[in-house]
Residue frames as a rotation matrix with the C-alpha (Angstrom) as fourth column:
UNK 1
-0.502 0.037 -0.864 -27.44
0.097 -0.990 -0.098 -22.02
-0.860 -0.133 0.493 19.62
UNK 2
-0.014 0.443 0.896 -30.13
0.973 0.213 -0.090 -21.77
-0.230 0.871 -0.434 17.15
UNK 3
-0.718 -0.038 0.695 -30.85
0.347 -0.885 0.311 -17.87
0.603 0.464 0.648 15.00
UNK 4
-0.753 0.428 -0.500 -32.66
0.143 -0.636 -0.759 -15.40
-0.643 -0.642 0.417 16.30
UNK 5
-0.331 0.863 0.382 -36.52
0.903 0.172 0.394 -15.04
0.274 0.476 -0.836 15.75
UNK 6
0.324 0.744 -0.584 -37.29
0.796 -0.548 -0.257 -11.65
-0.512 -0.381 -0.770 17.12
UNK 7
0.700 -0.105 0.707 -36.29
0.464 -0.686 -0.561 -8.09
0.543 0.720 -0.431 16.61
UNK 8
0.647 -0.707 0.284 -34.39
-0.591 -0.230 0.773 -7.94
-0.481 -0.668 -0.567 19.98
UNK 9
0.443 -0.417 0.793 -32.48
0.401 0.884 0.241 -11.11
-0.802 0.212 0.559 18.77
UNK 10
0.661 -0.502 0.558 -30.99
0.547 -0.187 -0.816 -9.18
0.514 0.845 0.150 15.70
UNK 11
0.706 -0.536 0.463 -29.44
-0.476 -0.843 -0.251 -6.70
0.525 -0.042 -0.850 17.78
UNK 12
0.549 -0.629 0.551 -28.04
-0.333 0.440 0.834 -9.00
-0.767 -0.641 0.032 19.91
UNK 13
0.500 -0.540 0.677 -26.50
0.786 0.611 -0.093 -11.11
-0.364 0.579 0.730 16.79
UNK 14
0.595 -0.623 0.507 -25.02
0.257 -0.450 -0.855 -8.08
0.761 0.639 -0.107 15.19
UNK 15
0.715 -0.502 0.487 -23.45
-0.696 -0.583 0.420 -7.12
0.073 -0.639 -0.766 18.36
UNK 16
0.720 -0.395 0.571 -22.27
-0.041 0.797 0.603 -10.34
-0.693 -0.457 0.557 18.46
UNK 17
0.561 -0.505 0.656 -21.06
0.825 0.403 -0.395 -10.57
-0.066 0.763 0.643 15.01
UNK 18
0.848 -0.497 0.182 -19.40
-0.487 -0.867 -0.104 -6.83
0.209 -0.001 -0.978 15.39
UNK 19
0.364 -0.863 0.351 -16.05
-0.616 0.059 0.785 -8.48
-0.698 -0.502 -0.510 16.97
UNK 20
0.101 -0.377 0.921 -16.07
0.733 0.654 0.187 -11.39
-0.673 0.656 0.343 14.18
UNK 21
0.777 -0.104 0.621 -16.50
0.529 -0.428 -0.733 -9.05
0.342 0.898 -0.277 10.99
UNK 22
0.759 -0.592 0.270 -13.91
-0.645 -0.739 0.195 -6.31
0.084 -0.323 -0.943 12.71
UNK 23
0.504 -0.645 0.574 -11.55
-0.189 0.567 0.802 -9.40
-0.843 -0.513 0.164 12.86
UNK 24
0.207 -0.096 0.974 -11.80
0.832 0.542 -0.123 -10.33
-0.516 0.835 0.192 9.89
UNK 25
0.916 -0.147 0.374 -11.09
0.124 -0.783 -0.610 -6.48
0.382 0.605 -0.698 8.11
UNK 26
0.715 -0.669 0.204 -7.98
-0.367 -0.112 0.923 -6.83
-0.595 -0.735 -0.326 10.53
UNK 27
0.255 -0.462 0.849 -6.87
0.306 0.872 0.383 -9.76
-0.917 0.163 0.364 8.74
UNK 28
0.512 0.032 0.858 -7.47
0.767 0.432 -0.474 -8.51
-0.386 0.901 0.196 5.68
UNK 29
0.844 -0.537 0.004 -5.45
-0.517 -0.810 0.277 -5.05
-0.145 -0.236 -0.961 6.55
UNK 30
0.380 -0.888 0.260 -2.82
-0.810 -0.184 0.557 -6.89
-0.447 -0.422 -0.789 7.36
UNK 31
0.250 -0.449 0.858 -2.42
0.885 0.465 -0.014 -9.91
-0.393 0.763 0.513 4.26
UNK 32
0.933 0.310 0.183 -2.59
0.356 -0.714 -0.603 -6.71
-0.056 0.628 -0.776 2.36
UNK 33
0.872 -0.469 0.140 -0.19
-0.485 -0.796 0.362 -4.97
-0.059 -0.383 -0.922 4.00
UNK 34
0.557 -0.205 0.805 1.87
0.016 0.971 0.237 -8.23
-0.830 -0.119 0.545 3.88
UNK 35
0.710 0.156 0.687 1.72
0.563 0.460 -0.686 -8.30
-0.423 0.874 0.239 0.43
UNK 36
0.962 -0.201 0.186 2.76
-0.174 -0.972 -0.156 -4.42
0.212 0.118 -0.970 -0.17
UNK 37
0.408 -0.908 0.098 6.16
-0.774 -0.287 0.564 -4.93
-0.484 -0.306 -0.820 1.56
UNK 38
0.245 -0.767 0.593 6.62
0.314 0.641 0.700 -8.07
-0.917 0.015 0.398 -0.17
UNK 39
0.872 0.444 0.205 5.76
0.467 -0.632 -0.619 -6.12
-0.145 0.636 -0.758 -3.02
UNK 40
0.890 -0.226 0.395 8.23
-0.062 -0.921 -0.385 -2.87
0.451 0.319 -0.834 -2.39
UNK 41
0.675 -0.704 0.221 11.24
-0.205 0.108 0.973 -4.16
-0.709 -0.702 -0.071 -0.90
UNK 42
0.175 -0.699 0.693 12.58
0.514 0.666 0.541 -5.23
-0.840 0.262 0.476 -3.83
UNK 43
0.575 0.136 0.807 11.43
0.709 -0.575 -0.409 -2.45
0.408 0.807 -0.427 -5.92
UNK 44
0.863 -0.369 0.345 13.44
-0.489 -0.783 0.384 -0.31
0.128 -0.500 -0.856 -3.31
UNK 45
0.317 -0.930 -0.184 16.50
-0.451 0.022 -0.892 -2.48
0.834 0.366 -0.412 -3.50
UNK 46
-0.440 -0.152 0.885 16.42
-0.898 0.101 -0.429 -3.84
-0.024 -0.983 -0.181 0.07
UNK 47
-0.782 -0.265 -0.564 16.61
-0.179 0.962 -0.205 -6.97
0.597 -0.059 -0.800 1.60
UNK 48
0.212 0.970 0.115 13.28
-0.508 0.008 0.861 -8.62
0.835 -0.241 0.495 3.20
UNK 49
-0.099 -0.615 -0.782 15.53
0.578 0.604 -0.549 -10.37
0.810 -0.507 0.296 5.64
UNK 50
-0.355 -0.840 0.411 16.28
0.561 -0.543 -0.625 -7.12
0.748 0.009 0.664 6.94
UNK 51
-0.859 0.315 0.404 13.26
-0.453 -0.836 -0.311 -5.82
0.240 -0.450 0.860 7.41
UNK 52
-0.656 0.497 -0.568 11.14
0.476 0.856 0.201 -8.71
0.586 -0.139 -0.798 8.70
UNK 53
-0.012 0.519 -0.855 9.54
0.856 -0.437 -0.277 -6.16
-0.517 -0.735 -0.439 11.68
UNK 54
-0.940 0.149 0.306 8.18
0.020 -0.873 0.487 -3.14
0.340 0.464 0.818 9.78
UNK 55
-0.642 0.595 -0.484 5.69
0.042 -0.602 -0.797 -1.05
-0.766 -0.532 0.361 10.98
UNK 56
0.000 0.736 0.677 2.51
0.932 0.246 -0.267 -0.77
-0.363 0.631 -0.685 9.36
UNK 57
0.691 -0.099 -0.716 3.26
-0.043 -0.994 0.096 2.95
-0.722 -0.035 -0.691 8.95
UNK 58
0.126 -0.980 -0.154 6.50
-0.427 -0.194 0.883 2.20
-0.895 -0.046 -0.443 7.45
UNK 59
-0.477 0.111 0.872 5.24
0.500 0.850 0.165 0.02
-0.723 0.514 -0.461 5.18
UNK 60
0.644 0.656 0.394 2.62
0.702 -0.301 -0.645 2.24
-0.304 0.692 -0.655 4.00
UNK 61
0.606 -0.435 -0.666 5.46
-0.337 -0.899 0.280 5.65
-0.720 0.055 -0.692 3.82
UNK 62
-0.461 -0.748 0.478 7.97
0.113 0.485 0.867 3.43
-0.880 0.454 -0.140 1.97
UNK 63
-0.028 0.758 0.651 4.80
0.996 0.079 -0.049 2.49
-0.089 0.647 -0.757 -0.77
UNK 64
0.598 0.426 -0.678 4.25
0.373 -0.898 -0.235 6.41
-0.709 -0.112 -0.696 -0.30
UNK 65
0.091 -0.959 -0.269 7.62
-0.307 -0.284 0.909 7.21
-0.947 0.000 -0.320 -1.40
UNK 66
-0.783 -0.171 0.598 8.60
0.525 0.335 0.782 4.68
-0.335 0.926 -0.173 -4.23
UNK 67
0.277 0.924 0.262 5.21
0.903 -0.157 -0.400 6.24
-0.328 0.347 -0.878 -5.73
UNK 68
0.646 0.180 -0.742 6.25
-0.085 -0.949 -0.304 9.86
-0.759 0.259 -0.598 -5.81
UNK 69
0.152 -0.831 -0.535 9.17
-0.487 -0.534 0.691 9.01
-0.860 0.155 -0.486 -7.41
UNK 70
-0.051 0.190 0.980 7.78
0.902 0.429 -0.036 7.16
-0.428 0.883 -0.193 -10.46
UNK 71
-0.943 -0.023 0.332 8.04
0.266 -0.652 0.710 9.40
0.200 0.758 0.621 -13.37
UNK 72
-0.398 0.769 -0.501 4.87
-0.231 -0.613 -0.756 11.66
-0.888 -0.185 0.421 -13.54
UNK 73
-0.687 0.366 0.628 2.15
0.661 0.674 0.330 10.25
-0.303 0.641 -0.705 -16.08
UNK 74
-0.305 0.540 -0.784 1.10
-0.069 -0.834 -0.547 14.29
-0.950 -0.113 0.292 -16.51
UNK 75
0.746 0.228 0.626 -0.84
0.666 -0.205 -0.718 14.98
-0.035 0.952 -0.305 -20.34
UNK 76
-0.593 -0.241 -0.768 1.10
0.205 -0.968 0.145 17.45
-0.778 -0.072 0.624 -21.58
UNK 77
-0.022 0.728 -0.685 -0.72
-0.477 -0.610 -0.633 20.20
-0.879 0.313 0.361 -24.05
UNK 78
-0.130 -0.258 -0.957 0.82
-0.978 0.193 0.081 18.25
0.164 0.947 -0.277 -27.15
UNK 79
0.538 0.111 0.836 0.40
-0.623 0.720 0.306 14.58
-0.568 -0.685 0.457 -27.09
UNK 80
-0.095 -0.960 0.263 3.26
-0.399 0.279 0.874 12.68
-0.912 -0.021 -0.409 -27.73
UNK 81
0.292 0.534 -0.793 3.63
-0.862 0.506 0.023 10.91
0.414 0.677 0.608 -30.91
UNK 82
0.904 0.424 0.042 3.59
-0.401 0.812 0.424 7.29
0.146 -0.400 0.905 -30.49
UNK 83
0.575 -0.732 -0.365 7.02
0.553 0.677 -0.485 6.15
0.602 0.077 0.794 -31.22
UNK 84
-0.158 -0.147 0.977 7.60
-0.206 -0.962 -0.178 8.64
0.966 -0.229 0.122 -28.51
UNK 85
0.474 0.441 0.762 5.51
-0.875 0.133 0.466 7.70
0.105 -0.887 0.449 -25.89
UNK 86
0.863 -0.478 -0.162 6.69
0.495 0.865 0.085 3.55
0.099 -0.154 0.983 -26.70
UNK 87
0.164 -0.956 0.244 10.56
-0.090 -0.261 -0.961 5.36
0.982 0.136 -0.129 -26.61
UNK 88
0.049 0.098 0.994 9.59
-0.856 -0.509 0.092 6.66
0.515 -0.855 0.059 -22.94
UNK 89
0.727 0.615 0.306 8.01
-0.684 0.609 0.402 3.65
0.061 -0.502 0.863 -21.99
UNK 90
0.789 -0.497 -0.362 10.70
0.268 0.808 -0.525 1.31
0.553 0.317 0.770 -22.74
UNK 91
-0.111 -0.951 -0.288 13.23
0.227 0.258 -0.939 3.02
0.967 -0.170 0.188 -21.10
UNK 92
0.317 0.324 0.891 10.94
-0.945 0.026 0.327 3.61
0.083 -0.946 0.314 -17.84
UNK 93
0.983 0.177 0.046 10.68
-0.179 0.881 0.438 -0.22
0.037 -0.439 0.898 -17.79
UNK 94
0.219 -0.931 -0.293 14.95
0.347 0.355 -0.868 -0.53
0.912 0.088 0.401 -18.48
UNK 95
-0.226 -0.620 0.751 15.62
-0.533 -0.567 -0.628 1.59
0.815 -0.543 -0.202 -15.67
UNK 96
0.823 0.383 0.419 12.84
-0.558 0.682 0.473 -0.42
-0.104 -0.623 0.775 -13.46
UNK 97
0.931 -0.306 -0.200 14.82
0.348 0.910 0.224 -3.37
0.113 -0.278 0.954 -14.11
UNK 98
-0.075 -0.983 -0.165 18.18
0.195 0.148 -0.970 -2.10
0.978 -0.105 0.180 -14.10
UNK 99
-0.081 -0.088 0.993 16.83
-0.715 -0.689 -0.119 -1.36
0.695 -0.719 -0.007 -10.78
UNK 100
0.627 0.620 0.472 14.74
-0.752 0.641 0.155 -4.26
-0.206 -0.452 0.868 -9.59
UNK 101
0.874 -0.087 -0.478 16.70
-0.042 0.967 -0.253 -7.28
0.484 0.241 0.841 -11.52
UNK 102
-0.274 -0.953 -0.126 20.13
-0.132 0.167 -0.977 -6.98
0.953 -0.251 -0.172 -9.29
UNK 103
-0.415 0.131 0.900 18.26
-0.898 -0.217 -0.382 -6.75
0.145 -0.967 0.208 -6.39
UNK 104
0.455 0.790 -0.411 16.04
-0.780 0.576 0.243 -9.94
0.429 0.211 0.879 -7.47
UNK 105
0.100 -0.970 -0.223 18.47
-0.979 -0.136 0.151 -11.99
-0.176 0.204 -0.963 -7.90
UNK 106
0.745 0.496 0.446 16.72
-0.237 0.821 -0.519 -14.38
-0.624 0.281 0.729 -10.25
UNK 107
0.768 -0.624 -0.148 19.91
0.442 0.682 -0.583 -14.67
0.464 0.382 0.799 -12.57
UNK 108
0.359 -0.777 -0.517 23.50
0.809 -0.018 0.588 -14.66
-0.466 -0.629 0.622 -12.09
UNK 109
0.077 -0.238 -0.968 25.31
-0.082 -0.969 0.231 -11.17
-0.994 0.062 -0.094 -12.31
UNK 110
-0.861 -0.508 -0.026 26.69
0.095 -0.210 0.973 -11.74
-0.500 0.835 0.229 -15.68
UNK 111
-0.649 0.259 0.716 23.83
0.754 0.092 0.650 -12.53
0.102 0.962 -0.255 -17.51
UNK 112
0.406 0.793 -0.455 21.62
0.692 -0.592 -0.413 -10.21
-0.597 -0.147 -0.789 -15.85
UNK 113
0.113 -0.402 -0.909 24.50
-0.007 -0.915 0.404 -7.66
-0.994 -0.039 -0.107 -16.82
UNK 114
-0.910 -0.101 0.403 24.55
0.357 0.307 0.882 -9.36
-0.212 0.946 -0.243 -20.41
UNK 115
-0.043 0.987 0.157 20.59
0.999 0.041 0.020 -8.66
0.014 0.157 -0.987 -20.54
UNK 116
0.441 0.183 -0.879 20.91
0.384 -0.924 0.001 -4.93
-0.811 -0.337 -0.478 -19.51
UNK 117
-0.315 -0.397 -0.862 23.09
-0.232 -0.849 0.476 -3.80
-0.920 0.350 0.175 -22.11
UNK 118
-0.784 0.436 0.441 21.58
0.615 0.639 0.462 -6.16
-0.080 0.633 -0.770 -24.90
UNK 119
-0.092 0.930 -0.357 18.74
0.992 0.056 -0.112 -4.23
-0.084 -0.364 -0.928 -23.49
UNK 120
0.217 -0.382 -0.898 20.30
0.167 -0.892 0.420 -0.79
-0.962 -0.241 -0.129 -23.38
UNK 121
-0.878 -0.379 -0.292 21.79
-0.084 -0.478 0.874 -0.93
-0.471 0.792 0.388 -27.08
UNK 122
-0.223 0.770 0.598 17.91
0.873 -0.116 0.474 -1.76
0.435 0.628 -0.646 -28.50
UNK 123
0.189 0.321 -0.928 17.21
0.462 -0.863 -0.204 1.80
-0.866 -0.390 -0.311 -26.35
UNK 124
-0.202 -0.683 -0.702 19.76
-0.017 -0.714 0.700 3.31
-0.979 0.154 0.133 -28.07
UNK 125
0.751 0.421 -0.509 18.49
-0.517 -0.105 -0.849 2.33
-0.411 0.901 0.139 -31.39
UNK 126
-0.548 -0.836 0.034 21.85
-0.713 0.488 0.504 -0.34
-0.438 0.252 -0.863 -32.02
UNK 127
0.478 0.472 -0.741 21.43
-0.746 0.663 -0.059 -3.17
0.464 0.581 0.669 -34.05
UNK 128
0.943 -0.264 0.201 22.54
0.113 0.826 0.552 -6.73
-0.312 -0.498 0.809 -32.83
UNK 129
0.393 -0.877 0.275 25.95
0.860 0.245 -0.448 -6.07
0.326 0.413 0.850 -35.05
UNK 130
0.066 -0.011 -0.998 26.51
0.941 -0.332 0.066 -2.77
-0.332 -0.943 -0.011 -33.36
UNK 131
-0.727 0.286 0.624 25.68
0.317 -0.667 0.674 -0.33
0.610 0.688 0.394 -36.08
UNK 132
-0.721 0.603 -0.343 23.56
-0.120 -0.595 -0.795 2.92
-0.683 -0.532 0.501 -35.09
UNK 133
-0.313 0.672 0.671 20.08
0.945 0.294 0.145 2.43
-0.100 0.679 -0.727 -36.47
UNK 134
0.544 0.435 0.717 19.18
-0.188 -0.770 0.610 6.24
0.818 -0.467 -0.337 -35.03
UNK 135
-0.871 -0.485 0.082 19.64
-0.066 -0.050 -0.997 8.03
0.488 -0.873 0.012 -31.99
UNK 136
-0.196 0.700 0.686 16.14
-0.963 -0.006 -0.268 7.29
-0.184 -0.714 0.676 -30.70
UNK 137
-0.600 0.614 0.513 14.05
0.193 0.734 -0.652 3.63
-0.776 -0.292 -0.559 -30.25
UNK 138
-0.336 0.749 -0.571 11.46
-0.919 -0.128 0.373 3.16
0.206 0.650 0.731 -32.54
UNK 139
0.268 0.929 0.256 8.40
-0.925 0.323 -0.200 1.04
-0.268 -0.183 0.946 -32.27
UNK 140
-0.488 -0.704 0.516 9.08
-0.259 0.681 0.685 -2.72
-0.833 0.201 -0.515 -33.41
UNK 141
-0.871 -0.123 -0.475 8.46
-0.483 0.043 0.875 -3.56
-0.087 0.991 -0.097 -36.85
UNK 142
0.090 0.813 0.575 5.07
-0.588 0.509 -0.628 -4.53
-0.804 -0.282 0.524 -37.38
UNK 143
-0.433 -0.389 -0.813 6.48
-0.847 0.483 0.220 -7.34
0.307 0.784 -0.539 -40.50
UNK 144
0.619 0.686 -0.383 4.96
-0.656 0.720 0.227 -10.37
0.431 0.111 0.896 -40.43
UNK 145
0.032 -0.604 0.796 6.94
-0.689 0.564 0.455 -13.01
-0.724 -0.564 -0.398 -37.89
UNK 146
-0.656 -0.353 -0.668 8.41
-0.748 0.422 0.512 -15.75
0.101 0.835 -0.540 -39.82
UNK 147
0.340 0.940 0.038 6.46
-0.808 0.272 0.522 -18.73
0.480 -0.208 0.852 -40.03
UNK 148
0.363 -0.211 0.908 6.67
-0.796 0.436 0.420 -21.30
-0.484 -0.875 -0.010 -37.51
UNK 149
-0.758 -0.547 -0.356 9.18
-0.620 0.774 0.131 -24.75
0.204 0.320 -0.925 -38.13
UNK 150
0.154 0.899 -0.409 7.01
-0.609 0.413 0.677 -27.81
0.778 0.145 0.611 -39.06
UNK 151
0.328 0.239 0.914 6.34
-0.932 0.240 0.272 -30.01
-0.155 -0.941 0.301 -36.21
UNK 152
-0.825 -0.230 -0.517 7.93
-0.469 0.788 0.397 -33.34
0.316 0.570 -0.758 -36.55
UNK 153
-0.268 0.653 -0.708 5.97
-0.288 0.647 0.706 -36.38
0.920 0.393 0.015 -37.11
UNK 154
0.140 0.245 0.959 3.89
-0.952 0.300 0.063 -37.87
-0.273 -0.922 0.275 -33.67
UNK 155
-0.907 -0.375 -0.193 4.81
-0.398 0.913 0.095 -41.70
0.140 0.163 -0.977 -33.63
UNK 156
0.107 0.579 -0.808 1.94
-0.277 0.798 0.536 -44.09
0.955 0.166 0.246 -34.23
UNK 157
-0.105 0.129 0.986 0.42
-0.960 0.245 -0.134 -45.14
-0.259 -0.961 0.098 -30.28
UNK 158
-0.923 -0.082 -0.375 1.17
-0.133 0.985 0.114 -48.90
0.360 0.155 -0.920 -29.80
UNK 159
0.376 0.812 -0.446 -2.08
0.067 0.457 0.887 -51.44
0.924 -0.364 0.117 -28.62
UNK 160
-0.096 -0.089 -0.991 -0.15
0.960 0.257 -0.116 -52.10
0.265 -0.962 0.060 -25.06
UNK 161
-0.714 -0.107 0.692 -0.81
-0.149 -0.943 -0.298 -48.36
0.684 -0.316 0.657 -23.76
UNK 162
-0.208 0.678 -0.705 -2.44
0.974 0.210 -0.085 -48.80
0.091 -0.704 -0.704 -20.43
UNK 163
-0.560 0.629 0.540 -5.31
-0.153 -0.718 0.679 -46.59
0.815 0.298 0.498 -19.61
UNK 164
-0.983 0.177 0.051 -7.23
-0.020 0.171 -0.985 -46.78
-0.183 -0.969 -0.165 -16.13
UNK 165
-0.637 0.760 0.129 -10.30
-0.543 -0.325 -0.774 -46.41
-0.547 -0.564 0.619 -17.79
């Protein structure tokens, strides 16, 4: 089957190719879609076991859903100050995970539940010794990080190291 040389001969090839390319946006509908539920099942708390046969519909309403109910990301007329907005932000992402990390279940209960509240008293403005710093969050310290532990010594490479090249 060699290309087409005329101008009839194109129409024929795109007709032909019409069923390949229309396959192939199928495919890519549906990795997508694929993805999405592996995606939002776990942000919704639900097992993927469960729901192995989901409509594409169902898939997309679910995605619809978890969306409205993300906090609103509206300006208001004032704009926040910063250690404000980072206050917000932090405890959007705690709730995410106190949402998402039981459902994961990448560690075991305790420590996740050790991590949440570890996670919860820096909200709250606690210190590691459990003194109130404040009742709000504040930005971390922009102090200089300590400096790094020297590296120990690299031993001395013997002659017998084999090399392939």
């Amino acid at each position: 089957m060699g290309l087409p040389r005329r101008t009839g001969d194109r129409a024929e090839l795109r007709k032909s190719l019409k069923p390949l390319l229309e396959k192939r946006r199928r495919a890519r509908i549906n990795e997508s879609l694929r993805q999405l539920k592996g995606l939002i099942l776990p942000l919704l708390g639900r097992e993927s076991s469960c729901y192995s046969k989901l409509e594409k519909a169902d898939i997309l309403e679910m995605t619809v859903r978890f969306l409205q109910e993300l906090p609103a990301s509206s300006c208001p007329a004032a704009a926040p100050a910063p250690s404000d907005s980072y206050c917000e932000g932090y405890r959007a992402c705690l709730a995410r995970l106190a949402r998402v990390l039981p459902a994961c279940r990448v560690l075991e209960p305790a420590v996740s539940a050790r991590l949440l509240e570890h996670l919860r008293r820096r909200a709250a403005g606690a210190s590691p010794n459990g003194r109130r710093a404040g009742d709000t969050c504040c930005p971390p310290s922009l102090s200089p990080p300590p400096p790094p532990a020297p590296l120990p010594p690299v031993p001395p490479r013997g002659p017998g190291l084999w090399r392939p090249w």
